[in-house]
C-alpha positions, 0 to 999 in steps of 0.5 A, a space after each residue: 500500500 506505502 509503495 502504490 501511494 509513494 507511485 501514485 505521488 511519484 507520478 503526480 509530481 511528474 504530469 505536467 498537467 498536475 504541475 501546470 494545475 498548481 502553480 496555475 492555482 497558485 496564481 489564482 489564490 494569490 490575484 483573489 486574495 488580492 482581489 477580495 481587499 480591492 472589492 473590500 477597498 471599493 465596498 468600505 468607500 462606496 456602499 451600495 450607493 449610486 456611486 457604487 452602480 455607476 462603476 459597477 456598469 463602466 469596470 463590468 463592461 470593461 471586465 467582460 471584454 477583457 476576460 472574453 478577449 484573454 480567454 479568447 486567445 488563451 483557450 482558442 490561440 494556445 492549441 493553435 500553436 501547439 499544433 503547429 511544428 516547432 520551427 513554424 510556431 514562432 511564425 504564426 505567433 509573429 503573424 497572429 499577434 500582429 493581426 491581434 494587437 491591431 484589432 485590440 486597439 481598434 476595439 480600444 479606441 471605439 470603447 473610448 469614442 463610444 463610451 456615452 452611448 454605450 453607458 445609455 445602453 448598458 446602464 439605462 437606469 443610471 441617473 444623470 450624474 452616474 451616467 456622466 461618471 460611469 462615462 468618465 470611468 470607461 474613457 479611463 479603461 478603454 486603454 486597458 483592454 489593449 493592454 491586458 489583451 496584449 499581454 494574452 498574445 504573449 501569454 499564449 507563447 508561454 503557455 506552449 512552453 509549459 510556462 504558467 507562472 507569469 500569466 497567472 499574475 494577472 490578476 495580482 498585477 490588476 488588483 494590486 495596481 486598484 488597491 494602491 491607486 485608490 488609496 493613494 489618489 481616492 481623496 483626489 480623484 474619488 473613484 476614478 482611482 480605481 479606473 486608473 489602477 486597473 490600467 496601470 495594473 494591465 500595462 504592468 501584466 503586458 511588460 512582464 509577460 513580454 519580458 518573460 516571452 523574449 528567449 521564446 521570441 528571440 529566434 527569427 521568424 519565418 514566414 507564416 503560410 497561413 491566412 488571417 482568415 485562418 488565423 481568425 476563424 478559430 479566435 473568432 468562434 470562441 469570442 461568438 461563444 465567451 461574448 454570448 456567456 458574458 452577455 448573460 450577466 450583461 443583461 442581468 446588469 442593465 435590468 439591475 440599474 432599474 431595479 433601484 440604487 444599489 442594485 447593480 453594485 450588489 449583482 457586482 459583489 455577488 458576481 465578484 464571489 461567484 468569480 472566484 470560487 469558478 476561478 478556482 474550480 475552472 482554470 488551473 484545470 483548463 488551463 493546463 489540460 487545453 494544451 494536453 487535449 490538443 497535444 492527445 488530438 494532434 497525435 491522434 490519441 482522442 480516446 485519452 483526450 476524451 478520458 481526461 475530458 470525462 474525469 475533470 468534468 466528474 470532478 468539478 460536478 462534485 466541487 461546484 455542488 459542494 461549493 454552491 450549498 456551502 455559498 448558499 448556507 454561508 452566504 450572509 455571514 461571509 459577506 458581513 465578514 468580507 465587506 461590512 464596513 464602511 459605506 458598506 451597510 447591514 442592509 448592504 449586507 442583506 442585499 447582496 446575501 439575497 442577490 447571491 441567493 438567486 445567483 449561487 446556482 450558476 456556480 454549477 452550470 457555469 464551472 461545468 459548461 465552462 470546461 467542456 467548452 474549452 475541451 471542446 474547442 482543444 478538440 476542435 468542435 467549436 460548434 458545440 459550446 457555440 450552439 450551447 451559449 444562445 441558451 443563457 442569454 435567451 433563457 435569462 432575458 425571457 425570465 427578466 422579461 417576465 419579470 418586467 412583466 409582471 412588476 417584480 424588477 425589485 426583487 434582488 433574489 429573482 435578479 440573480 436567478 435569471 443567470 443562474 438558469 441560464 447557465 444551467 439550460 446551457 450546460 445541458 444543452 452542451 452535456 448532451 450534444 457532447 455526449 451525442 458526439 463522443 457516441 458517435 466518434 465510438 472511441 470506447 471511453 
C-alpha cells in the first residue's frame, strides 16, 4: 500500500498537467486574495450607493471584454500553436499577434469614442450624474483592454512552453495596481482611482509577460503560410461563444440599474464571489489540460483526450455542488465578514446575501459548461459550446422579461436567478450534444 501511494505521488509530481494545475492555482489564490481587499477597498468607500452602480456598469463592461478577449486567445490561440511544428510556431505567433494587437486597439479606441452611448445602453437606469461618471470611468479603461489583451498574445507563447507562472499574475498585477491607486489618489480623484489602477495594473501584466516571452521570441521568424482568415476563424468562434456567456450577466446588469440604487453594485459583489470560487474550480484545470487535449488530438490519441475530458468534468460536478450549498448556507455571514464596513451597510449586507441567493446556482452550470467548452474547442468542435451559449442569454432575458412583466424588477433574489438558469439550460444543452458526439466518434471511453 506505502509503495502504490509513494507511485501514485511519484507520478503526480511528474504530469505536467498536475504541475501546470498548481502553480496555475497558485496564481489564482494569490490575484483573489488580492482581489477580495480591492472589492473590500471599493465596498468600505462606496456602499451600495449610486456611486457604487455607476462603476459597477463602466469596470463590468470593461471586465467582460477583457476576460472574453484573454480567454479568447488563451483557450482558442494556445492549441493553435501547439499544433503547429516547432520551427513554424514562432511564425504564426509573429503573424497572429500582429493581426491581434491591431484589432485590440481598434476595439480600444471605439470603447473610448463610444463610451456615452454605450453607458445609455448598458446602464439605462443610471441617473444623470452616474451616467456622466460611469462615462468618465470607461474613457479611463478603454486603454486597458489593449493592454491586458496584449499581454494574452504573449501569454499564449508561454503557455506552449509549459510556462504558467507569469500569466497567472494577472490578476495580482490588476488588483494590486486598484488597491494602491485608490488609496493613494481616492481623496483626489474619488473613484476614478480605481479606473486608473486597473490600467496601470494591465500595462504592468503586458511588460512582464513580454519580458518573460523574449528567449521564446528571440529566434527569427519565418514566414507564416497561413491566412488571417485562418488565423481568425478559430479566435473568432470562441469570442461568438465567451461574448454570448458574458452577455448573460450583461443583461442581468442593465435590468439591475432599474431595479433601484444599489442594485447593480450588489449583482457586482455577488458576481465578484461567484468569480472566484469558478476561478478556482475552472482554470488551473483548463488551463493546463487545453494544451494536453490538443497535444492527445494532434497525435491522434482522442480516446485519452476524451478520458481526461470525462474525469475533470466528474470532478468539478462534485466541487461546484459542494461549493454552491456551502455559498448558499454561508452566504450572509461571509459577506458581513468580507465587506461590512464602511459605506458598506447591514442592509448592504442583506442585499447582496439575497442577490447571491438567486445567483449561487450558476456556480454549477457555469464551472461545468465552462470546461467542456474549452475541451471542446482543444478538440476542435467549436460548434458545440457555440450552439450551447444562445441558451443563457435567451433563457435569462425571457425570465427578466417576465419579470418586467409582471412588476417584480425589485426583487434582488429573482435578479440573480435569471443567470443562474441560464447557465444551467446551457450546460445541458452542451452535456448532451457532447455526449451525442463522443457516441458517435465510438472511441470506447
Amino acid at each position: 500500500m506505502t509503495a502504490s501511494v509513494s507511485s501514485t505521488i511519484a507520478r503526480l509530481r511528474q504530469s505536467a498537467l498536475v504541475r501546470g494545475s498548481l502553480v496555475i492555482g497558485a496564481g489564482i489564490l494569490i490575484g483573489n486574495i488580492a482581489g477580495f481587499v480591492r472589492v473590500a477597498v471599493t465596498a468600505y468607500l462606496l456602499g451600495t450607493h449610486a456611486r457604487a452602480d455607476a462603476l459597477a456598469v463602466a469596470t463590468g463592461l470593461t471586465d467582460t471584454i477583457c476576460n472574453v478577449v484573454m480567454n479568447t486567445l488563451l483557450v482558442a490561440f494556445v492549441p493553435m500553436l501547439m499544433l503547429r511544428p516547432s520551427h513554424d510556431r514562432l511564425a504564426v505567433f509573429s503573424r497572429a499577434s500582429r493581426v491581434f494587437a491591431w484589432i485590440l486597439a481598434g476595439v480600444g479606441v471605439i470603447i473610448a469614442i463610444f463610451a456615452p452611448r454605450l453607458i445609455s445602453l448598458l446602464g439605462p437606469g443610471l441617473a444623470a450624474q452616474q451616467r456622466h461618471t460611469a462615462t468618465v470611468l470607461l474613457e479611463i479603461l478603454a486603454p486597458g483592454i489593449l493592454f491586458s489583451g496584449a499581454s494574452a498574445i504573449f501569454a499564449s507563447l508561454l503557455y506552449t512552453a509549459r510556462r504558467f507562472v507569469v500569466p497567472s499574475t494577472y490578476q495580482l498585477c490588476l488588483n494590486g495596481s486598484m488597491i494602491v491607486c485608490a488609496l493613494l489618489f481616492w481623496n483626489v480623484i474619488g473613484e476614478y482611482a480605481l479606473a486608473v489602477g486597473y490600467t496601470f495594473g494591465a500595462a504592468i501584466q503586458l511588460a512582464l509577460t513580454w519580458f518573460a516571452s523574449r528567449d521564446l521570441r528571440a529566434a527569427p521568424a519565418e514566414r507564416a503560410e497561413i491566412r488571417s482568415a485562418a488565423i481568425l476563424s478559430k479566435p473568432g468562434m470562441y469570442l461568438l461563444y465567451a461574448g454570448l456567456i458574458a452577455s448573460n450577466i450583461v443583461v442581468a446588469r442593465a435590468f439591475a440599474t432599474h431595479a433601484g440604487s444599489g442594485m447593480a453594485a450588489a449583482l457586482d459583489y455577488s458576481m465578484r464571489c461567484v468569480n472566484v470560487v469558478i476561478a478556482y474550480l475552472v482554470y488551473p484545470v483548463a488551463n493546463s489540460l487545453m494544451p494536453e487535449i490538443a497535444r492527445l488530438r494532434a497525435t491522434g490519441d482522442t480516446a485519452h483526450a476524451y478520458r481526461l475530458m470525462r474525469r475533470s468534468v466528474g470532478l468539478m460536478a462534485i466541487a461546484s455542488v459542494v461549493c454552491c450549498g456551502a455559498g448558499l448556507l454561508l452566504r450572509t455571514p461571509v459577506i458581513a465578514i468580507l465587506f461590512q464596513r464602511g459605506s458598506f451597510t447591514a442592509e448592504s449586507t442583506n442585499l447582496v446575501a439575497n442577490v447571491f441567493l438567486g445567483l449561487a446556482p450558476c456556480l454549477i452550470g457555469w464551472t461545468l459548461m465552462d470546461l467542456i467548452s474549452r475541451c471542446c474547442f482543444a478538440l476542435d468542435r467549436p460548434w458545440l459550446p457555440v450552439i450551447a451559449a444562445v441558451a443563457p442569454v435567451s433563457v435569462n432575458l425571457l425570465f427578466l422579461a417576465t419579470l418586467r412583466w409582471r412588476g417584480q424588477r425589485g426583487d434582488p433574489v429573482l435578479l440573480g436567478l435569471g443567470p443562474s438558469m441560464g447557465l444551467l439550460a446551457g450546460f445541458l444543452v452542451l452535456f448532451a450534444m457532447a455526449r451525442m458526439v463522443v457516441a458517435s466518434d465510438d472511441v470506447g471511453v
